[in-house]
TORLOFI-31138 format. One line per field, with one value per residue: x, y, z of N, C-alpha, C in turn; residue number from 1. Coordinates in pm, whole numbers, plus 50000, padded with zeros to 5 digits. Each point is the difference from the previous one (the first is absolute). Layout:
nX (X, ...)
nY (Y, ...)
nZ (Z, ...)
caX (X, ...)
caY (Y, ...)
caZ (Z, ...)
cX (X, ...)
cY (Y, ...)
cZ (Z, ...)
nr (NUM, ...)
This chain:
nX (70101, 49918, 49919, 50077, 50041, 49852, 49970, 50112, 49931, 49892, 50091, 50014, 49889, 49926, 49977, 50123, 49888, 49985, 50086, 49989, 49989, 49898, 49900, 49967, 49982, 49863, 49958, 50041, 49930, 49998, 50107, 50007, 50014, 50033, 49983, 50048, 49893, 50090, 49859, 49953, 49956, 50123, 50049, 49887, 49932, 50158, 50001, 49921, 50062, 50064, 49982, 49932, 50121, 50064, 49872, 50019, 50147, 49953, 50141, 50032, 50058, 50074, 49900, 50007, 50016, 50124, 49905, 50137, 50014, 49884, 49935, 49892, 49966, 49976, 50132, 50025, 50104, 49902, 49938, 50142, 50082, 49830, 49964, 50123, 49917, 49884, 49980, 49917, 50021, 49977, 50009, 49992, 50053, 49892, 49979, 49888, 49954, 50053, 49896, 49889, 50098, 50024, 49880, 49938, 50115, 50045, 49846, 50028, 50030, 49954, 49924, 50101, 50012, 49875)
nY (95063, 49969, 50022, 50114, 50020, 50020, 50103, 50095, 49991, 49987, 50099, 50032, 49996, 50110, 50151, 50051, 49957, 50044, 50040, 49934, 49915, 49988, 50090, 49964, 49909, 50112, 50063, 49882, 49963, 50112, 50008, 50047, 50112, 50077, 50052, 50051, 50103, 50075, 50072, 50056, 50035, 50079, 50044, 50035, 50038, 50014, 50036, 50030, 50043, 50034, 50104, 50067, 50088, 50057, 50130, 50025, 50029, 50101, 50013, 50072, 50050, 50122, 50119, 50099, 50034, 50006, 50042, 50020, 49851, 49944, 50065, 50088, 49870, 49887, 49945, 50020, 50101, 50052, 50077, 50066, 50031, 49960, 50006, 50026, 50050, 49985, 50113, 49943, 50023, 50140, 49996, 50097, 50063, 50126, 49958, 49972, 50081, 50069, 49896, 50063, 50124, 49954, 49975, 50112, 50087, 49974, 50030, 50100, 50044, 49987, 49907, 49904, 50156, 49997)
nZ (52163, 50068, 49901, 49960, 50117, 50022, 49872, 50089, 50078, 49950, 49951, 50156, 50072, 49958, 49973, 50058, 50082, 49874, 49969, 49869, 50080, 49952, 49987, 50082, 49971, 49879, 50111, 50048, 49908, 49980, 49955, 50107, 49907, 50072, 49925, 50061, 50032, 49967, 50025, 50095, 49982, 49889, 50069, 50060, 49861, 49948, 50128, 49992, 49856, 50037, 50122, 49956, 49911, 50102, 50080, 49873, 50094, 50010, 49925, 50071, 49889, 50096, 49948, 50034, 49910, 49957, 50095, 50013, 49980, 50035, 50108, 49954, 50021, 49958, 49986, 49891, 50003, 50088, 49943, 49959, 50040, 49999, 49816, 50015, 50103, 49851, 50063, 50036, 50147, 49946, 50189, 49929, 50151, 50023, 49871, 50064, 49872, 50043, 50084, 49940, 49906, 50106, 50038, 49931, 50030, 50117, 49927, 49946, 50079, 50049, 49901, 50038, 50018, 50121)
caX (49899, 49985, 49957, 50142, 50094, 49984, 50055, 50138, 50021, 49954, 50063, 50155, 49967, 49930, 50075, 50180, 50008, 49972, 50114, 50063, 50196, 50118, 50075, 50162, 50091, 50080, 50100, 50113, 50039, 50004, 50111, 49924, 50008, 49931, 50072, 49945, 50053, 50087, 49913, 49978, 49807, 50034, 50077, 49926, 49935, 50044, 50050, 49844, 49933, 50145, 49933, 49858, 50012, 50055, 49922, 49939, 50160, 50072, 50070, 50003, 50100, 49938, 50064, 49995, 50101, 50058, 49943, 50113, 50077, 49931, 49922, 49881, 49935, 50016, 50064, 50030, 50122, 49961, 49878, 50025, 50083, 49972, 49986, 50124, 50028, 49886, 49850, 49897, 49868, 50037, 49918, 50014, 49873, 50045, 50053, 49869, 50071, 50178, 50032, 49957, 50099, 50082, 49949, 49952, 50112, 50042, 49945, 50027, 50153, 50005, 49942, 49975, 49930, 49864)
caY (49955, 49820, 49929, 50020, 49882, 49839, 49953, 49960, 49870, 49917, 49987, 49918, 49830, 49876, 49978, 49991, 49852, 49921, 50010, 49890, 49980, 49978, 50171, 49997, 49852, 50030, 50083, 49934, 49967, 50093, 50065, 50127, 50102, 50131, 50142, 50089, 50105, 50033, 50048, 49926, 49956, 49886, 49871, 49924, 49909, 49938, 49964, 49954, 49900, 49883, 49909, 49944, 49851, 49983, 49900, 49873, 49958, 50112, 50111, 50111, 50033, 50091, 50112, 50077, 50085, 50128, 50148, 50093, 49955, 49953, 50133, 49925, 49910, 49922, 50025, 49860, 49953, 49933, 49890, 49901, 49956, 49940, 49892, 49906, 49925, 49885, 50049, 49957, 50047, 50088, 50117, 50123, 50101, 50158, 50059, 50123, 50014, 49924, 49844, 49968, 49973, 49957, 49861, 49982, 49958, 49880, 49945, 50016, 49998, 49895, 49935, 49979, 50016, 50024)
caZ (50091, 50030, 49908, 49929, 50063, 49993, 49856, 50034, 50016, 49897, 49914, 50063, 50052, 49862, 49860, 50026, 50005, 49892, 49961, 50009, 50070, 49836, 50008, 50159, 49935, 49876, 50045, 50054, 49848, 49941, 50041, 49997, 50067, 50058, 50003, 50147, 49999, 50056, 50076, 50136, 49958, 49928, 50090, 50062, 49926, 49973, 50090, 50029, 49924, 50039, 50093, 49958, 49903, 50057, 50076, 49906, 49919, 49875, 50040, 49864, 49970, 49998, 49920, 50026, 49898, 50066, 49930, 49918, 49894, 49921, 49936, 50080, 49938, 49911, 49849, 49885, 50055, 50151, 49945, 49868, 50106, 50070, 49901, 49956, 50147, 49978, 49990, 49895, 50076, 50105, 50022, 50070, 50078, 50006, 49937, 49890, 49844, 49938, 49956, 49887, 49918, 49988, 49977, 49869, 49907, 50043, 49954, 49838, 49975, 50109, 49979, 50152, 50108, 49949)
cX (50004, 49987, 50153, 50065, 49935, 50008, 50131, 50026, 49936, 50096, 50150, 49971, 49941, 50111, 50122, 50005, 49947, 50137, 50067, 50169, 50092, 50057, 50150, 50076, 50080, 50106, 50116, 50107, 50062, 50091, 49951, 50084, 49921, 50090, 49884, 50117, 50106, 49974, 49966, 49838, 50068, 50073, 49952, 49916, 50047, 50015, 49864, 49960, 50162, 49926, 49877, 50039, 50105, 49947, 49917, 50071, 50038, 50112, 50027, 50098, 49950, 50150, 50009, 50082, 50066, 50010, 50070, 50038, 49867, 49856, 49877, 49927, 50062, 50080, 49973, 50098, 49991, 49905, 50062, 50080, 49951, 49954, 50108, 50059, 49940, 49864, 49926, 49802, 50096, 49867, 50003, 49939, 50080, 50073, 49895, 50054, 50095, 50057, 49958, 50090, 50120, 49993, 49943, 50150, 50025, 49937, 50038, 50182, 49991, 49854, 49890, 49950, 49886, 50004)
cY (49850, 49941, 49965, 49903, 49821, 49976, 49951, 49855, 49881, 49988, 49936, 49860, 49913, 50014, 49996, 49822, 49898, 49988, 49871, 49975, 49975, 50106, 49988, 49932, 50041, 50131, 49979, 49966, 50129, 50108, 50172, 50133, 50109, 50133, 50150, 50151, 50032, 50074, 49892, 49933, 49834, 49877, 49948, 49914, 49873, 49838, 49954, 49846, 49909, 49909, 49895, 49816, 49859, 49821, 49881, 49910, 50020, 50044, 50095, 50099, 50155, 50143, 50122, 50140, 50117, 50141, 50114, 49923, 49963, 50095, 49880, 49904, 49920, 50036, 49883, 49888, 49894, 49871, 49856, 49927, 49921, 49893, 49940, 49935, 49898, 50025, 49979, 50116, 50163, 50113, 50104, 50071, 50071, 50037, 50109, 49920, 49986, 49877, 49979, 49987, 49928, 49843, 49957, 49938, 49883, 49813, 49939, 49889, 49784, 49960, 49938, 50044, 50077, 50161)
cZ (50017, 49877, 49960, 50051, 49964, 49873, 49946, 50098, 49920, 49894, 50007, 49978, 49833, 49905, 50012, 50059, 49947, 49905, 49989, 50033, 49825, 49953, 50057, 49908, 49928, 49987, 50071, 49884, 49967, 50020, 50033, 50058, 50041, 49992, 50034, 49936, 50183, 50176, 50090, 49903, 49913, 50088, 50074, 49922, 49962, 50148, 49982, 49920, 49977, 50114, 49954, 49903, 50105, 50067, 49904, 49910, 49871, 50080, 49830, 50036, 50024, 49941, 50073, 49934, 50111, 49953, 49983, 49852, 49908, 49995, 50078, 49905, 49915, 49837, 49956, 50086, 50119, 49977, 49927, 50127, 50135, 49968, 50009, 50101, 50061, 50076, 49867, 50004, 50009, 50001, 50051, 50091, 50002, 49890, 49868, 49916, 49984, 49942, 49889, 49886, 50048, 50016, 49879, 49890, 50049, 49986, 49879, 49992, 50123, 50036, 50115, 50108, 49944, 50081)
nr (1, 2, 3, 4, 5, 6, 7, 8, 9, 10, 11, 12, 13, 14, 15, 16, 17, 18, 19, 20, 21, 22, 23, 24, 25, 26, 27, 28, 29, 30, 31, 32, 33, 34, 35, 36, 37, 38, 39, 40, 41, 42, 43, 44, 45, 46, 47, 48, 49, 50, 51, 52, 53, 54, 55, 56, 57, 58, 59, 60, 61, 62, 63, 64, 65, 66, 67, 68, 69, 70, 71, 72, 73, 74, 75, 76, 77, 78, 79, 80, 81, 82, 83, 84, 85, 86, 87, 88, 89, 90, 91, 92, 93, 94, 95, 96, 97, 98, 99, 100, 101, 102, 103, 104, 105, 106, 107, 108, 109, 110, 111, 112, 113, 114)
């Protein structure tokens, strides 16, 4: 209803533009990947928030696994392999659960990334 939309806009205009530009800064800093499930939902996310970091001069390094050789979601292996490519930031969409163990090890094993 009306109310809905003008709460959605109060929230574009106050709160998303309140967002300090340092956020931006410190993400320019920040070596970043995005790994995206293999599916149209996942490739577009990925395209979304590439774009998104894009426009705040982020570029970022993007994943997409090949779904005969590597299976659906996030390995050690991928995860680890985007650490050594000096991702420091990695985020995953569309990947549910799955990301969880294999980000949990990759923690363990590569310090560095959060």
């Amino acid at each position: 209803g009306p109310f809905a939309y003008a709460e959605v806009q109060r929230i574009i205009h106050e709160d998303l533009g309140s967002i300090p530009e340092t956020l931006f800064e410190e993400f320019a800093r920040e070596p970043i990947a995005i790994f995206g499930d293999y599916d149209v939902d996942g490739a577009a996310s990925v395209a979304l928030i590439q774009r998104f970091l894009r426009a705040h001069g982020q570029i970022a390094a993007t994943y997409i696994p090949d779904r005969l050789s590597e299976g659906y979601g996030p390995t050690p292996a991928s995860l680890a392999g985007l650490a050594e490519e000096g991702a420091s930031l990695i985020i995953t969409v569309d990947c549910g659960t799955a990301a969880g163990p294999a980000a949990r090890r990759l923690e363990r094993s590569v310090p560095r990334v959060r």
